[in-house]
PLY file of the C-alpha trace (Angstrom):
ply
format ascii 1.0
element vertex 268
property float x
property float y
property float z
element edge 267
property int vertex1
property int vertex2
end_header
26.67 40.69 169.52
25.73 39.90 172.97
22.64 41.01 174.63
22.06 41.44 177.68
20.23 44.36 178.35
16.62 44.12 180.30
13.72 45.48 178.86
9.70 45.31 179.09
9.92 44.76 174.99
12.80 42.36 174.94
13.29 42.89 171.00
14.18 46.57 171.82
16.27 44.87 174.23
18.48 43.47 171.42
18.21 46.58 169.13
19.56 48.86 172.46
22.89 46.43 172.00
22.95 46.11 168.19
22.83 50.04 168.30
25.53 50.90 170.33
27.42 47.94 168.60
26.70 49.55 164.73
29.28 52.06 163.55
27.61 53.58 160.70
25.14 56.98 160.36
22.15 54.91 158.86
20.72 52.15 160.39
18.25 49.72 159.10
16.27 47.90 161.30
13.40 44.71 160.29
11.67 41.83 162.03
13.18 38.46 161.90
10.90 36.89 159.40
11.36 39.48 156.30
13.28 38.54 152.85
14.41 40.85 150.60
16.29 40.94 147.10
20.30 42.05 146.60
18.76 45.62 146.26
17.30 46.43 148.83
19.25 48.12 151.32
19.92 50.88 147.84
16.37 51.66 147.98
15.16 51.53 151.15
18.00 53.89 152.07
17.65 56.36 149.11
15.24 58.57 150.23
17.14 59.67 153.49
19.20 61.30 151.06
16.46 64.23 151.64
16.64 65.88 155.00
13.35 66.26 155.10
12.70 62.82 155.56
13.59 60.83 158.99
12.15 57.43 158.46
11.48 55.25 155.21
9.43 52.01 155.95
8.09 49.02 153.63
4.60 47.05 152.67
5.54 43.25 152.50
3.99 40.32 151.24
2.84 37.58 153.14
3.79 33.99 152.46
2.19 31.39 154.87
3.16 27.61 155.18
-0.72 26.75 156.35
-4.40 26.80 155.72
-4.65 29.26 158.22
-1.60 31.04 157.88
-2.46 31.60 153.63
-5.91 32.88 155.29
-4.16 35.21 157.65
-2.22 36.30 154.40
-5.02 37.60 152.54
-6.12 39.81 154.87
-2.58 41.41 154.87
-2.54 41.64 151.32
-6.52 42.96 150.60
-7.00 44.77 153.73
-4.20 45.89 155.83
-1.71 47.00 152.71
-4.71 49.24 151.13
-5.62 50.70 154.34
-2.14 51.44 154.53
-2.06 52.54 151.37
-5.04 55.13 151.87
-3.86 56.49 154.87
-0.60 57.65 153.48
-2.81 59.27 150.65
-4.89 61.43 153.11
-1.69 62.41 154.88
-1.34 60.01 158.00
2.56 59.27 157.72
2.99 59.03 161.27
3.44 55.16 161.56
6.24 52.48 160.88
6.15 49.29 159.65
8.77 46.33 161.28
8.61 45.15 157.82
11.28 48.01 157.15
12.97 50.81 159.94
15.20 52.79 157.62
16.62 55.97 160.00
19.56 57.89 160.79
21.47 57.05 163.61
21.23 60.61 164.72
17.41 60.97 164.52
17.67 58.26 167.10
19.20 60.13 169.40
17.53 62.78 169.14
14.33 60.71 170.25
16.29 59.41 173.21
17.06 56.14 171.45
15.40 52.99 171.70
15.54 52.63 175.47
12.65 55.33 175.37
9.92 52.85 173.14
11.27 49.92 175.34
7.95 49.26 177.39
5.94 49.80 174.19
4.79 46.51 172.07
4.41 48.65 169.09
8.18 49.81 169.01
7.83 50.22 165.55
5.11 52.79 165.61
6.36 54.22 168.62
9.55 55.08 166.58
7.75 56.37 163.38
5.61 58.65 165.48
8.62 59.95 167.66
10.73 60.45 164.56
7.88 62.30 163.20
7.33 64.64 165.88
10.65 65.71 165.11
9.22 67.31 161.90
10.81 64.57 159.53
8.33 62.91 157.09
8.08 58.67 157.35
7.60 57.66 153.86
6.77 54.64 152.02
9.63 52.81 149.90
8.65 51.64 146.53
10.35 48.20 147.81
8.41 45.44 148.43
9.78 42.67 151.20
8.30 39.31 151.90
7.49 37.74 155.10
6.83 34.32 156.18
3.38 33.18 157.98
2.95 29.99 159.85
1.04 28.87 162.61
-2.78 27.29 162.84
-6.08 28.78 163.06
-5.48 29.47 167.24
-1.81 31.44 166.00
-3.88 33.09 163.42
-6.43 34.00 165.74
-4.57 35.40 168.54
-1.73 36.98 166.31
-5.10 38.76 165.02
-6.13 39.85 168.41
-2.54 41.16 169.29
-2.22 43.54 166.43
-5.83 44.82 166.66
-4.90 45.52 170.30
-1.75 46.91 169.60
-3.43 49.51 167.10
-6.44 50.19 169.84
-3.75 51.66 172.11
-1.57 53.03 169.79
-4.60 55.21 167.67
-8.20 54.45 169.19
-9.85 57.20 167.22
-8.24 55.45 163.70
-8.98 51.87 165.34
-12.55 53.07 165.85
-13.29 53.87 162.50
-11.65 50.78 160.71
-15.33 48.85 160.42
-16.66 52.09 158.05
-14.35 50.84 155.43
-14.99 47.39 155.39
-16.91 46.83 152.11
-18.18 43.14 152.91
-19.41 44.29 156.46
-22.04 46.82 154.93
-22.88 44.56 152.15
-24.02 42.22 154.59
-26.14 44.81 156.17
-27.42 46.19 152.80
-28.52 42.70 151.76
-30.01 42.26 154.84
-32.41 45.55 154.23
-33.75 43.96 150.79
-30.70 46.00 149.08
-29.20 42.90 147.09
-28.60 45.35 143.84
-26.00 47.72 146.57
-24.76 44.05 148.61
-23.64 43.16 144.99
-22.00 46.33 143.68
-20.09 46.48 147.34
-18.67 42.91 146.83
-17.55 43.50 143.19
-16.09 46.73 144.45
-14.40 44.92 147.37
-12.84 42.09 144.82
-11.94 44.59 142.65
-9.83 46.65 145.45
-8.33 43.45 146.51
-6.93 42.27 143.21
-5.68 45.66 142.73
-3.74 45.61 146.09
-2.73 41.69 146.44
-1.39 41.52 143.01
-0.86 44.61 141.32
0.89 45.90 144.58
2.39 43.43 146.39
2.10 40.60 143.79
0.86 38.14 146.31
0.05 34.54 144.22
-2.44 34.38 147.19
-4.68 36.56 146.24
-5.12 34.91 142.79
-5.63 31.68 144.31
-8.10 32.09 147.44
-9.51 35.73 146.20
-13.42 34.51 146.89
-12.57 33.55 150.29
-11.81 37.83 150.17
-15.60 38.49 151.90
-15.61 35.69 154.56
-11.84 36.64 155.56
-13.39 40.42 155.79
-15.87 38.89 158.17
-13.54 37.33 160.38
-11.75 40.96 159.99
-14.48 42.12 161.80
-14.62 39.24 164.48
-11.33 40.38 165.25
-11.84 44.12 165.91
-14.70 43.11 168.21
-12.10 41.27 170.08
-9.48 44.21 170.21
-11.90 46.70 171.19
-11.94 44.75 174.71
-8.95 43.80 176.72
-5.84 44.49 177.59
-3.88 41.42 177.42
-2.00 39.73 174.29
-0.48 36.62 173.09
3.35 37.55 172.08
6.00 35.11 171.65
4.08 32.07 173.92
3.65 34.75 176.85
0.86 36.70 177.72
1.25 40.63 177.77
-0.75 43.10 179.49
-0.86 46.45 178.30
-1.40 49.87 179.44
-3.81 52.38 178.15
-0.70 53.79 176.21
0.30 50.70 175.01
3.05 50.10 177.60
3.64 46.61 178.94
3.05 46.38 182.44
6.14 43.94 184.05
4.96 42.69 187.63
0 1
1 2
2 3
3 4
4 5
5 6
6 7
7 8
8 9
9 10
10 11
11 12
12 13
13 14
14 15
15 16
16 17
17 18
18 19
19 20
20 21
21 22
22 23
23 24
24 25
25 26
26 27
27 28
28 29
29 30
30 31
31 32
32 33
33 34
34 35
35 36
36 37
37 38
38 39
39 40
40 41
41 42
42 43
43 44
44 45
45 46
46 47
47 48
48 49
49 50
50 51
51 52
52 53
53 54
54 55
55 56
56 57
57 58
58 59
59 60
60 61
61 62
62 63
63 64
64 65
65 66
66 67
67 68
68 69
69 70
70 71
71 72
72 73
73 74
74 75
75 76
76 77
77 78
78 79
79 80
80 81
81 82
82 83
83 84
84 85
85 86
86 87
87 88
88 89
89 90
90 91
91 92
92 93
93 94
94 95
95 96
96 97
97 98
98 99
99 100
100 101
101 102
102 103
103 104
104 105
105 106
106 107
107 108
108 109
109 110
110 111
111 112
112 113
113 114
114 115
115 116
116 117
117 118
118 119
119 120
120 121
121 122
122 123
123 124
124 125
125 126
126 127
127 128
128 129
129 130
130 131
131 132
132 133
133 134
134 135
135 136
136 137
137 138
138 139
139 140
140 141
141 142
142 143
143 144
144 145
145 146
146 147
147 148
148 149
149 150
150 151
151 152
152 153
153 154
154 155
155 156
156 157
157 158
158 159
159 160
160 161
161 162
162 163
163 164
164 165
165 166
166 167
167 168
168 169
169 170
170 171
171 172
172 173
173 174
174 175
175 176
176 177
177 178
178 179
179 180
180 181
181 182
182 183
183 184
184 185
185 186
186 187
187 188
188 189
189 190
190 191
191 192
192 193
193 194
194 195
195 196
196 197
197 198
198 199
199 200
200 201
201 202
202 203
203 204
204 205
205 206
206 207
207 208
208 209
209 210
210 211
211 212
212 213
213 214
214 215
215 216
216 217
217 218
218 219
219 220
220 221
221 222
222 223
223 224
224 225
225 226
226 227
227 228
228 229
229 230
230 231
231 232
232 233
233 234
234 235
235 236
236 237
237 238
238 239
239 240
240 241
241 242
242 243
243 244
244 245
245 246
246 247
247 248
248 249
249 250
250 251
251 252
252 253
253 254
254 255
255 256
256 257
257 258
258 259
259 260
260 261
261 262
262 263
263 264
264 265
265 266
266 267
């Protein structure tokens, strides 16, 4: 397929063509890095079955090729797939993951298709919460994908910065919150206050959480291997969300991005 079609997001630029290209009522739609097994598209599509649901996305397991990358991994796996986790469980089911975009073809429409998230850089939440205003639920598929992280610690960094921006402007009440759950954050600040018996039971909490994510979730070897760099990776976590909670400009794709207070990018 062909495409040629301009947009702000040039990824939704391709899925605009590969749409109107696809003859079939379902459509699923990931990111360019994800591997799956032979059964995938089965599952990921079963639960459209029910009309009640309009979107059906994934958690994935990172693999990375690097230091850094592996690094960036664990906080996918211990952070990011529980917080995902927890949010579905006190009924936010608004969002999408580009790990998976399972949908009907017609729920598309209805949204006005992908040409109306083109300007967003979070296309894929921008779809779950469109397809959700709808009325349909965006569930979680029992599937687990894999994707592939690469890249040194400057990647890392500003791959970091991008998504924590991308969430800012996509939920700023949720992305203001995110530091109350992290565990190694307020152990630092309980140790610091003489509190070494709480600093402890915080960290062996955290470690706890993070095995039970990385490994009996997403069965990330990972996590096994680097689990007690868990608390400094929660720390640079938090370095991160500093950074996010500033700017407007990312890092995607070797070009720099500036965003709107919607999330938008802004083409000169």
């Amino acid at each position: 397929v062909d495409s040629d079609t301009p947009a702000a997001n040039g990824k939704v630029g391709v899925l605009i063509d590969l749409v109107a290209a696809a003859r079939h009522p379902i459509l699923v739609v990931n990111d360019a890095d994800i591997r799956v097994e032979p059964d995938y598209l089965v599952r990921v599509t079963a639960p459209l079955a029910d009309p009640r649901v309009g979107l059906v996305t994934c958690l994935y397991r990172p693999v990375g090729d690097t230091a850094a990358a592996r690094f960036e991994g664990l906080g996918v796996a211990t952070d990011f797939a529980p917080s995902a986790l927890v949010a579905r469980l006190v009924g936010v089911d608004e969002f999408a993951m580009g790990s998976t975009l399972a949908f009907r073809r017609e729920d598309l429409d209805r949204i006005g298709g992908f040409a109306a998230v083109a300007s967003y850089l979070a296309d894929d939440y921008q779809l779950g919460h469109r397809i959700h205003a709808l009325g349909l639920k965006c569930v979680l598929s029992d599937v687990v994908v894999e994707t592939h992280l690469g890249g040194g610690w400057r990647q890392v960094w500003e791959h970091q910065v991008r998504w924590a921006r991308t969430i800012r402007v996509s939920r700023f009440g949720g992305y203001l919150g995110l530091p109350l759950t992290n565990a190694t954050l307020w152990a630092v600040v309980a140790a610091a206050f003489g509190r070494w018996d709480l600093a402890a039971a915080l960290l062996g909490l955290r470690l706890v959480m993070a095995f039970a994510s990385g490994w009996r979730v997403l069965h990330s070897r990972d996590v096994l291997r680097l689990w007690w760099l868990v608390p400094a990776r929660d720390l640079f976590g938090f370095a991160v969300w500093l950074a996010g909670l500033f700017g407007h400009s990312v890092m995607w794709r070797g070009q720099r991005l500036r965003l709107d207070r919607e999330g938008r990018i802004q083409v000169d």
